[in-house]
C-alpha positions in Angstrom: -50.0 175.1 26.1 -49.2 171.5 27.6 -45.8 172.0 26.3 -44.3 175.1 27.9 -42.6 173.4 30.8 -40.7 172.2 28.3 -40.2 175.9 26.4 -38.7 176.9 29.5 -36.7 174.1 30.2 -35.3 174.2 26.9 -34.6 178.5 27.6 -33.5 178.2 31.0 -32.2 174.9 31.7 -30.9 173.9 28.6 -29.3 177.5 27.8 -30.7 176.7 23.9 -29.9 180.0 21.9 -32.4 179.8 19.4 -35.1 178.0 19.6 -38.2 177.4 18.0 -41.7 175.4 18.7 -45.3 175.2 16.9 -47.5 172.7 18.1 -45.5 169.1 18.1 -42.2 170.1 16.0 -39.0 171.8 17.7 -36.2 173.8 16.3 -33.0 174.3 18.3 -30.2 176.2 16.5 -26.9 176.6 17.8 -22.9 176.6 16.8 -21.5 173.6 18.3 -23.0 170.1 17.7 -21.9 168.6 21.1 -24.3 171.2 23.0 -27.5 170.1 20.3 -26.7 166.2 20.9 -26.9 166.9 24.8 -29.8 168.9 24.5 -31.5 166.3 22.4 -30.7 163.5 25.0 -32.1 166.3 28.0 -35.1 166.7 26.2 -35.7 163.5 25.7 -35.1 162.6 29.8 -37.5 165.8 30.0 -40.4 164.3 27.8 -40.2 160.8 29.2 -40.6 162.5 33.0 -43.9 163.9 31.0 -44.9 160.8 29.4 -44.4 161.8 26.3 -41.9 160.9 23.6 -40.5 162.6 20.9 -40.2 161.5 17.5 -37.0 159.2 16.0 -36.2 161.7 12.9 -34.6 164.1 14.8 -31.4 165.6 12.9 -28.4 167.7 13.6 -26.6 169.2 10.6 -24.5 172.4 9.6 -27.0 174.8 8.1 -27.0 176.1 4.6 -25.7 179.7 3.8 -24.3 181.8 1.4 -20.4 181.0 2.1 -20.6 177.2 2.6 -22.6 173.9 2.0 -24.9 172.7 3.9 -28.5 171.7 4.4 -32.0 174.4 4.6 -33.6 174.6 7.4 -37.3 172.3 6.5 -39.9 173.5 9.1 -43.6 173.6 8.4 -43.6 173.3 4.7 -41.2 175.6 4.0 -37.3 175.3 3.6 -35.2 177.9 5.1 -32.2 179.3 3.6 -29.9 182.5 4.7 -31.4 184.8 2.1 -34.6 183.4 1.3 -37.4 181.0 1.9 -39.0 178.2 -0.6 -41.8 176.0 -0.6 -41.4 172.6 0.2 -41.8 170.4 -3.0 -44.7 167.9 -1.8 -46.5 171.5 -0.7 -46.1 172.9 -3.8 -47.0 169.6 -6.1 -50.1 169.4 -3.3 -51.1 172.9 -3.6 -50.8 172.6 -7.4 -53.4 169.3 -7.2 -55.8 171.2 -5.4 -55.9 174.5 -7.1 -56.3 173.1 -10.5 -59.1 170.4 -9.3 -60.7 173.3 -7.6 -60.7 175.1 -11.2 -62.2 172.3 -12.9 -65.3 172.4 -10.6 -68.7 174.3 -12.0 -69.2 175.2 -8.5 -67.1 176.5 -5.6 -67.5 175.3 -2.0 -66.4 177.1 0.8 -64.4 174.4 1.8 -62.2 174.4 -1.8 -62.3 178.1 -1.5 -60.5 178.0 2.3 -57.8 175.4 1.2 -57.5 178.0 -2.2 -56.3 181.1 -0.1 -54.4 179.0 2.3 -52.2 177.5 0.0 -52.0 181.1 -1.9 -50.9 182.3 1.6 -47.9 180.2 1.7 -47.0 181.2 -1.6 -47.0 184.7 -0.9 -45.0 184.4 2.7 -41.9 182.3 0.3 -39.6 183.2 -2.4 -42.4 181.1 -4.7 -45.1 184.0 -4.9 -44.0 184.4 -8.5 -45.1 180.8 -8.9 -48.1 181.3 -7.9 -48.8 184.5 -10.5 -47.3 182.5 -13.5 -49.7 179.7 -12.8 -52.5 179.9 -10.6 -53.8 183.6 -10.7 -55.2 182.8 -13.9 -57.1 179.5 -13.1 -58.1 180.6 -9.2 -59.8 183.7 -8.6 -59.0 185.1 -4.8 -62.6 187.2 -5.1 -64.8 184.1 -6.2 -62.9 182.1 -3.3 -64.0 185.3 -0.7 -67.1 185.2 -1.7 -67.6 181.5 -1.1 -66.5 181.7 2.7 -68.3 184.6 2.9 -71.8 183.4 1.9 -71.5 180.2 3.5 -70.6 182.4 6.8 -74.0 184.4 6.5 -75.4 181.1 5.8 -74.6 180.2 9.1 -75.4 183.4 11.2 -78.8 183.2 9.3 -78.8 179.2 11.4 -79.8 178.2 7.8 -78.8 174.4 7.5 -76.5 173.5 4.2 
């Protein structure tokens, strides 16, 4: 919400064909270079008339597709390609961590169970969903993990302290 003075700067001012923001990190795509390096430096002018700053890592470079080389899009765990989408590696290796601790457990907490169907939702919105029913389906159970939120959820309409 703080941020959409700058949405619309970006759309109206800046004349950015595509562009993307959740939360802190922004995606501006666009065919020529010369018009994302000006946009970059505007946006910075813009954030420093709000106090703000942006971050240093900022990159422009030719996107990967089909015909040519060129980098994937990375946004939010994910890395974008033309044709399909993949799971970052540090997401996946994380995800992988945390499912098989979780299946080592005697018990399941509601809290294990919520970062279970989390990271099973990524899998199933990439190209990795395959991933995750060669190797997960067999150690994580989606039911047990529903049931987990759910009980501790009637625990807490009940006002029964856990």
């Amino acid at each position: 919400f703080y941020l959409t003075d700058l949405d619309h700067f970006i759309k109206e001012k800046l004349h950015v064909k595509y562009y993307i923001r959740y939360m802190d990190d922004l995606l501006c795509l666009g065919s020529n270079k010369r018009k994302l390096h000006f946009a970059q430096k505007e946006i910075e002018k813009f954030l420093i008339g709000e106090k703000l700053c942006a971050k240093q890592n900022w990159q422009v470079y030719k996107l990967a597709d089909s015909k040519t080389s060129g980098r994937a899009i990375d946004f939010l765990g994910f890395q974008f390609f033309d044709n399909f989408i993949r799971l970052r590696g540090r997401t996946y290796l994380r995800a992988c961590r945390r499912i098989s601790k979780v299946a080592q457990k005697p018990y399941l907490t509601s809290r294990d169970a919520s970062a279970c169907i989390s990271y099973v939702s990524k899998f199933e919105r990439c190209s990795g969903n395959a991933l995750y029913d060669k190797y997960f389906q067999r150690e994580l159970c989606l039911k047990n993990c529903k049931r987990a939120i759910s009980k501790k959820a009637r625990i807490e309409n009940l006002g029964i302290a856990v």
